[in-house]
C-alpha positions as CSV (number, residue, x, y, z in Angstrom):
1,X,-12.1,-11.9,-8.8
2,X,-14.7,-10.9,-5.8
3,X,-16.4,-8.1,-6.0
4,X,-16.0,-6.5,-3.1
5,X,-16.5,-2.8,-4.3
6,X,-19.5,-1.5,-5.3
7,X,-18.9,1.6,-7.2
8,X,-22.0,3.4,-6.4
9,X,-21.9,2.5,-2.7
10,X,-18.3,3.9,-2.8
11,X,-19.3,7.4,-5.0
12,X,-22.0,8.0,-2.0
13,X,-19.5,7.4,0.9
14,X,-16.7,9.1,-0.8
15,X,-18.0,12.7,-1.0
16,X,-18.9,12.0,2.8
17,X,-14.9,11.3,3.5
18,X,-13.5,12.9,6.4
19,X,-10.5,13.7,5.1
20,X,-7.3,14.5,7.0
21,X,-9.3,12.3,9.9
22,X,-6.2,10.6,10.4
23,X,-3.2,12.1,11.8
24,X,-1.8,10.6,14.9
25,X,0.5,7.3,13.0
26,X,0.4,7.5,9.0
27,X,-0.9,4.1,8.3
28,X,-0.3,2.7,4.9
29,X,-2.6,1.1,2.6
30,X,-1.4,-1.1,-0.1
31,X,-4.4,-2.2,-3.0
32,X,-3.9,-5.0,-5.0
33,X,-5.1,-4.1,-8.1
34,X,-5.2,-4.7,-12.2
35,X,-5.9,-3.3,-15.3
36,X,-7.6,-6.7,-16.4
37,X,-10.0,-6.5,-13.6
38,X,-13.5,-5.3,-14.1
39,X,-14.1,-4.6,-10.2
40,X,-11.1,-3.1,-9.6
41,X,-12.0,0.8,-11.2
42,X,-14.0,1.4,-8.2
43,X,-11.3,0.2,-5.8
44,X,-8.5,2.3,-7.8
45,X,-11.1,5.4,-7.5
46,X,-11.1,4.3,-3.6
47,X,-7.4,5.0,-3.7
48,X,-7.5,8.0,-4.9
49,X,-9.4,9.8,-2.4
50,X,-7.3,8.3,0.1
51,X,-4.1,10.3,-1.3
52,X,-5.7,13.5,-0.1
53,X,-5.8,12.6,3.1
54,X,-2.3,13.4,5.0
55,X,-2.8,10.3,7.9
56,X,-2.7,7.6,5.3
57,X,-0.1,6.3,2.6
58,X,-1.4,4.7,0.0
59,X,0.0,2.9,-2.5
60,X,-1.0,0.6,-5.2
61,X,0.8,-2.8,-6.5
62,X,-0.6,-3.5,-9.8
63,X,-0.4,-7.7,-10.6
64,X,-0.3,-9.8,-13.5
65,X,-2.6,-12.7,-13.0
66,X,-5.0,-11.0,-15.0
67,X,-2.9,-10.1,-17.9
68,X,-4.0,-13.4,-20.0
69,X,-7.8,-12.2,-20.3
70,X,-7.0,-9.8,-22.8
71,X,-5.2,-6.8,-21.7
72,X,-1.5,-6.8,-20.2
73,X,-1.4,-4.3,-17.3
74,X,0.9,-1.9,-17.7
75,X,2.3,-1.5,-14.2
76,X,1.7,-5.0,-13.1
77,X,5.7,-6.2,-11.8
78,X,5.8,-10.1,-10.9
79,X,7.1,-9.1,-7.2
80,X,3.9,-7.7,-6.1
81,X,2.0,-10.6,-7.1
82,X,4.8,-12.7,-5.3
83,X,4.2,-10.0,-2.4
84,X,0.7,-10.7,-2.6
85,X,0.4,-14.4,-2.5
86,X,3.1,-14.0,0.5
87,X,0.5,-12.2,2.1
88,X,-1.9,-14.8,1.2
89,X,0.3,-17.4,2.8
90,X,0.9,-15.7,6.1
91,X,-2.4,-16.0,7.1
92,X,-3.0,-19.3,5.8
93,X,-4.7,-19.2,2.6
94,X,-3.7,-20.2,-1.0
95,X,-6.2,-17.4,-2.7
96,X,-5.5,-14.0,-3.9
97,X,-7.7,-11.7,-5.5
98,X,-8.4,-8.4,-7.1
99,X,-9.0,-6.1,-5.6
100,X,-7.5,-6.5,-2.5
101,X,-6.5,-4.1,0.5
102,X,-3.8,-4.8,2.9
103,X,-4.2,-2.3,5.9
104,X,-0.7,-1.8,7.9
105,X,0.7,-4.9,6.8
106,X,-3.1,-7.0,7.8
107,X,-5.5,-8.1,5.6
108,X,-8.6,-5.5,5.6
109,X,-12.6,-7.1,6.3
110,X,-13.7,-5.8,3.1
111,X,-16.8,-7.6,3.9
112,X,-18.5,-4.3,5.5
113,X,-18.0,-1.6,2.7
114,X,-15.6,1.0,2.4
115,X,-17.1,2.4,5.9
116,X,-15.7,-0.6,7.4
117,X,-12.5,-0.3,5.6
118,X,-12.1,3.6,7.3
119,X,-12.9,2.4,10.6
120,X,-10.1,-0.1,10.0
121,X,-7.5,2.6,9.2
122,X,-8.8,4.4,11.7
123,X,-8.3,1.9,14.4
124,X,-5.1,1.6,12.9
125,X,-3.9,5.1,13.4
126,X,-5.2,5.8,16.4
127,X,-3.3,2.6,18.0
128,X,0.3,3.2,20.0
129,X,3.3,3.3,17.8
130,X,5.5,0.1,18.7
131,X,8.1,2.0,16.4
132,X,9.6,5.3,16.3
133,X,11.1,6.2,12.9
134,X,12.7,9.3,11.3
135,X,13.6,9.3,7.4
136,X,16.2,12.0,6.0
137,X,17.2,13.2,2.8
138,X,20.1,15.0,1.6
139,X,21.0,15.1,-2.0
140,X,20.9,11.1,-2.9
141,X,21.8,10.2,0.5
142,X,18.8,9.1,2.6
143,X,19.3,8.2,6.5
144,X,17.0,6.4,8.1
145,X,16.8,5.7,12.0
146,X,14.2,3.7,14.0
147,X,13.7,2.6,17.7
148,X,11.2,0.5,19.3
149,X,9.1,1.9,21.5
150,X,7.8,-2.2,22.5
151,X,9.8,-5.1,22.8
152,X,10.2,-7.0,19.1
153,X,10.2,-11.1,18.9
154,X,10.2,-11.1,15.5
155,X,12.9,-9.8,12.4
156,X,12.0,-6.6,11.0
157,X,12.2,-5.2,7.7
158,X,13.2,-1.9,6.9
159,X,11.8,-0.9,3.0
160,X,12.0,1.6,0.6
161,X,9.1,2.2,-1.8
162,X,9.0,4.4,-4.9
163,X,5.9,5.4,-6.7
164,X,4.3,7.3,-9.2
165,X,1.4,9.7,-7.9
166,X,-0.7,9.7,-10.9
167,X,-1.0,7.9,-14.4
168,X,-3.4,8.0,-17.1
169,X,-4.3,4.9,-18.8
170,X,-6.9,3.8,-21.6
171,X,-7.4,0.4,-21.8
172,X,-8.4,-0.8,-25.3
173,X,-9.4,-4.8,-24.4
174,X,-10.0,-7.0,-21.8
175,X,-13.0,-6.9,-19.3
176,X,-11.8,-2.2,-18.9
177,X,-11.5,-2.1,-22.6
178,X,-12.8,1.6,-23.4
179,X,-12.3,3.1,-20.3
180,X,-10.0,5.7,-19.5
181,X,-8.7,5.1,-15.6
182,X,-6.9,7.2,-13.4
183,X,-4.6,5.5,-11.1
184,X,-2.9,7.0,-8.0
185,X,0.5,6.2,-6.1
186,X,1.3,3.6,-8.6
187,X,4.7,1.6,-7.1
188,X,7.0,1.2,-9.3
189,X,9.8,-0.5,-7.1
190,X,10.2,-1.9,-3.7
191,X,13.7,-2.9,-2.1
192,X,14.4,-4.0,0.8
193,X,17.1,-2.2,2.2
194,X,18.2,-4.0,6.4
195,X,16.8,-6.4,8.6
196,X,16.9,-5.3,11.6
197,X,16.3,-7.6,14.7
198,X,13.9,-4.3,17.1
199,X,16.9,-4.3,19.4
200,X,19.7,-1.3,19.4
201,X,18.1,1.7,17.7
202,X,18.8,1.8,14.0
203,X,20.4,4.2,11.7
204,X,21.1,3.2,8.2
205,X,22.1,5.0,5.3
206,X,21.1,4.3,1.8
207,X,21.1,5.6,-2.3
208,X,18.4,7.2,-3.4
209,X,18.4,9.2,-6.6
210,X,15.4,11.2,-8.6
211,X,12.3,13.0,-7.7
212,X,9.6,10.2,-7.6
213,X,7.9,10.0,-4.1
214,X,9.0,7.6,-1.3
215,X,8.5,5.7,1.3
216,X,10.6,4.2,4.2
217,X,8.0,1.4,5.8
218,X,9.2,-0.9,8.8
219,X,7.2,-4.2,8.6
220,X,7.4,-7.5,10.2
221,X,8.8,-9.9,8.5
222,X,6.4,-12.5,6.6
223,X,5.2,-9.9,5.8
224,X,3.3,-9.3,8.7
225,X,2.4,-6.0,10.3
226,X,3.4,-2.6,9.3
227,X,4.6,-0.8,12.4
228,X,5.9,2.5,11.4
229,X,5.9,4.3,7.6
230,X,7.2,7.5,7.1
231,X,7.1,9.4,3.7
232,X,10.9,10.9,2.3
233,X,10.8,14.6,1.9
């Protein structure tokens, strides 16, 4: 479990945040995170002050490795820790840990503070979008349609995430036990809805019903890199 967040490095950098920074391709941000994790609070706080900035789309999968220390998280879904360790094995190791960011579909340098972590996104955001994508909704019909602006070698996948914007939690054992933690843009499901091979442009139609949040994200398959993301209105 490394502990890669300090919280009171974080608390100093975070009233410094230059929010709404990022605007040119939204970038998402996916944390890895659990309730049974005593270094994650500071990474879930993290989170949260990246929700208010309109550039970036965060989103945290909650896993359940952690569950047997004494507290069962209660948003932790088997498929993200499967997502994670997939992750893990892309790039050739058999580790995961908590907490962990994944910036656009690539693991983040977490070695160099959140600082580092912003520049990352930054980079990200300011890089040439290799795919141009469009999300509508109308009623429970949502139509999706993409177009690669670079040629694609490899299968994409074209995603649908749901999430939760905010949830209250006290945790009353395990290494939280006590606290009272406010998570943000907790996922609650994420389907996979084509595969689509970068060549003719796209245009897909698919069900979606209720008012939680979403997400359409076009990702290498692996997964691999996130090239476009676009949030459902």
């Amino acid at each position: 479990m490394p502990r890669s967040f300090a919280a009171g490095a974080i608390g100093l950098w975070l009233a410094s945040l230059p929010l709404a920074s990022v605007a040119q391709q939204a970038v998402v941000v996916e944390l890895y995170t659990s309730q049974g994790c005593s270094s994650c609070p500071p990474a879930d706080a993290f989170l949260g002050e990246l929700t208010k900035d309109a550039g970036v789309i965060p989103l945290a999968l909650h896993v359940d490795y952690w569950d047997y220390i004494g507290w069962a998280d209660v948003f932790a879904q088997p498929g993200f820790t499967r997502r994670q360790h997939a992750y893990a094995k892309a790039t050739g190791s058999k580790m995961v840990y908590t907490p962990q960011l994944i910036i656009a579909g690539q693991v983040a340098d977490q070695d160099h503070g959140v600082e580092g972590i912003w520049q990352q996104i930054k980079a990200k955001a300011e890089s040439a979008p290799a795919v141009g994508l469009s999300v509508e909704r109308a009623g429970e019909t949502l139509t999706v349609r993409a177009e690669a602006l670079v040629a694609q070698d490899h299968p994409l996948a074209v995603q649908l995430v749901r999430y939760t914007p905010e949830q209250v939690v006290t945790i009353e054992r395990g290494e939280n036990a006590g606290q009272t933690i406010t998570y943000h843009n907790v996922v609650t499901s994420w389907e996979r809805l084509a595969e689509w091979d970068g060549q003719a442009p796209l245009e897909i139609s698919a069900a979606i019903a209720g008012d939680a949040p979403a997400v359409i994200i076009v990702q290498r398959a692996g997964p691999g890199e996130i090239l476009a993301a676009a949030r459902v209105e």
